[in-house]
N, C-alpha and C positions, 0 to 999 in steps of 0.2 A: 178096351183093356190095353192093347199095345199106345195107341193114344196116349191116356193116361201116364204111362210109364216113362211116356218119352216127356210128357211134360212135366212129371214129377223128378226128371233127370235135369229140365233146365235146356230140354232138345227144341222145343218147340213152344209155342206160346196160344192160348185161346181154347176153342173148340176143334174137337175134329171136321169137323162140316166148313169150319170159315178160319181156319186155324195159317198159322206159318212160322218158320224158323226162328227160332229164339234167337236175339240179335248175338249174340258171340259167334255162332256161326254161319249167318247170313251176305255176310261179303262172299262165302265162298261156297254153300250149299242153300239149294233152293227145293223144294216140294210141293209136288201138286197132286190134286186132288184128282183121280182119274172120273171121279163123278162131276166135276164142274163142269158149269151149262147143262147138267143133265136133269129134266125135272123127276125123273125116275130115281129119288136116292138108292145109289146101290145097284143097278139095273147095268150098267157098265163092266161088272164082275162077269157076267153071264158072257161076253167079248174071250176073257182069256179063260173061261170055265164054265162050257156050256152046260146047260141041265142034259142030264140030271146030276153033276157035277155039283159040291160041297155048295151051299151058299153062304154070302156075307164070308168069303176067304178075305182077309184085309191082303192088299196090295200095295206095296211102297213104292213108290219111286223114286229116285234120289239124282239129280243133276251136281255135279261136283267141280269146280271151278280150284286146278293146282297146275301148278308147276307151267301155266301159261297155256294147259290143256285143260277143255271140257272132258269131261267121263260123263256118265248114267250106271245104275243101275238098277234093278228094280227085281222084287221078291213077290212070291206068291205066299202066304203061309202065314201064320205069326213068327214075330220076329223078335226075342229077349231086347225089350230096350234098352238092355245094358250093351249088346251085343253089339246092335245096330250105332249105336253112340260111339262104341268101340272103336268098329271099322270106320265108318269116318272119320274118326280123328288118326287111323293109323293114313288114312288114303290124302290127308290134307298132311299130316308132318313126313310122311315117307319112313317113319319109325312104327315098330312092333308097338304096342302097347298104348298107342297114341302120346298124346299131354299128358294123361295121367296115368299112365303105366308105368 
């Protein structure tokens, strides 16, 4: 679902399994799959929320390239893809509201 949203936002491109940043923000934000290399899809949640702890929590992580600095961050929970589109862009312009605020 958050997938979805971020792709129907123009966040990201493809599948969530084999997916990556839609090119308008790819010079400067990157995303990875915390499941990659892992043949256990999903099996890598159980790391930051062990059982019997929620399963299939989606996890974001976000590597963010500004101002000549790397950042990260990264969320446990669902995440409004408007939300998350949001702060990105507020954290790449240095402006409330982002680009399109």
């Amino acid at each position: 679902r958050q997938w979805e949203g971020m792709r129907d936002l123009g966040f990201v491109e493809g599948s969530e399994r084999d997916g990556r940043i839609a090119e308008g923000y790819s010079q400067n934000v990157s995303l990875y799959s915390l499941d990659a290399g892992v043949p256990e899809y999903g099996k890598v949640y159980e790391i930051y929320i062990p059982p019997p702890g929620e399963v299939g929590v989606p996890m974001t992580v976000i590597l963010i390239k500004a101002g000549g600095e790397v950042m990260w961050y990264s969320r446990v929970g669902y995440w409004e893809p408007e939300d998350l589109v949001l702060t990105i862009e507020e954290i790449l312009t240095g402006e409330e509201g982002g680009q399109n605020g």
